[in-house]
C-alpha positions as CSV (number, residue, x, y, z in Angstrom):
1,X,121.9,118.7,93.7
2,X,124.4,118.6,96.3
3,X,124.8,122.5,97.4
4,X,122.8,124.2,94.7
5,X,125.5,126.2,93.6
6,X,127.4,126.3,90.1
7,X,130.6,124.1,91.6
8,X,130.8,121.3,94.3
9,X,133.7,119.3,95.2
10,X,134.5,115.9,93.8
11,X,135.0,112.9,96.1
12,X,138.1,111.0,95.6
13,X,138.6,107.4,94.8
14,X,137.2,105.5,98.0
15,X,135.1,103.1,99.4
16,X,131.9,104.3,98.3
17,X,130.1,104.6,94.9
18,X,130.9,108.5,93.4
19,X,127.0,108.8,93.1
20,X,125.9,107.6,96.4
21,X,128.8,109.2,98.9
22,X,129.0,112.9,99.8
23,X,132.5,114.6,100.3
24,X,134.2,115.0,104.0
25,X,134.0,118.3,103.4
26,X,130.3,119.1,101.9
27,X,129.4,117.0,105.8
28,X,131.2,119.3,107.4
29,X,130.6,122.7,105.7
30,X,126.8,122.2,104.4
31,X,125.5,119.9,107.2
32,X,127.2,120.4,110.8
33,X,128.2,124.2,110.2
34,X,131.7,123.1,111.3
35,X,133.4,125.5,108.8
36,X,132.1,128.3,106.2
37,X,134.3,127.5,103.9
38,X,136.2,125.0,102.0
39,X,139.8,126.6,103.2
40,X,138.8,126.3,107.0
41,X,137.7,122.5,106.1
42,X,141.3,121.4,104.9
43,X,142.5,123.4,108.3
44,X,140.3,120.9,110.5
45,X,141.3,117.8,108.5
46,X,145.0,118.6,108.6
47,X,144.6,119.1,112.6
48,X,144.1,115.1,112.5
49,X,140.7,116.1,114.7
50,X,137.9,113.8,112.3
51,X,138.1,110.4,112.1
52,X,135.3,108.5,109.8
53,X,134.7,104.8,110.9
54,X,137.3,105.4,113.4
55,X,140.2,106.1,111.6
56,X,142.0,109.1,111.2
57,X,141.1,111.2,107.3
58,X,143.2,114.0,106.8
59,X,141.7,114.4,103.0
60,X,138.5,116.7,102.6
61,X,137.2,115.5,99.7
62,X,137.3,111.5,101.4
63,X,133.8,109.9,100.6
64,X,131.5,109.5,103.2
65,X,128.5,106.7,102.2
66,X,125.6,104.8,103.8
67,X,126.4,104.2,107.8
68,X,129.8,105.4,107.9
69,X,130.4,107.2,111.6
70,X,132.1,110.2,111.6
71,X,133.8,110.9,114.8
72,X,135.2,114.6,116.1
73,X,137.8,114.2,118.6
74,X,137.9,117.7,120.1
75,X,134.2,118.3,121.0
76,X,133.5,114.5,121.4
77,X,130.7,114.2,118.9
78,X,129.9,111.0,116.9
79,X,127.6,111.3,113.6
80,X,126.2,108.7,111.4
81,X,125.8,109.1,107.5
82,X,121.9,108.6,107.0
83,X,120.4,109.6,103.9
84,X,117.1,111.2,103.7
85,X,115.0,110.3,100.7
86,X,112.3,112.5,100.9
């Protein structure tokens, strides 16, 4: 159950299982409260401003898995991806 709600967004083809990654954008909209919605999301990746395991993702739906750090230039924040089982 990723947001509880009837549609989620689908993380693309990447470096992590489809199962066991959460999309850029669910991080950044669901967890940090960096955007409300998924519109303002896209705005923040296409201003180059996140980079996840220090490189530059402009897509919002790029899979973020186990340990990856996710870096945001402008306010100079680092986050790691660690997954709660509970």
């Amino acid at each position: 159950d990723k947001m509880g709600g009837v549609f989620a967004p689908r993380p693309t083809a990447g470096p992590h299982k489809l199962r066991e990654c959460l999309p850029l954008m669910l991080v950044l909209r669901n967890r940090l409260k960096y955007a409300l919605t998924g519109r303002e999301v896209n705005a923040i990746c296409m201003q180059r401003l996140i980079k996840v395991d220090s490189k530059i993702r402009t897509e919002k739906n790029y899979p973020t898995g186990f340990m990856d750090v996710i870096d945001i230039e402008k306010t100079d924040e680092h986050f790691r991806v660690v997954y709660d089982t509970k």
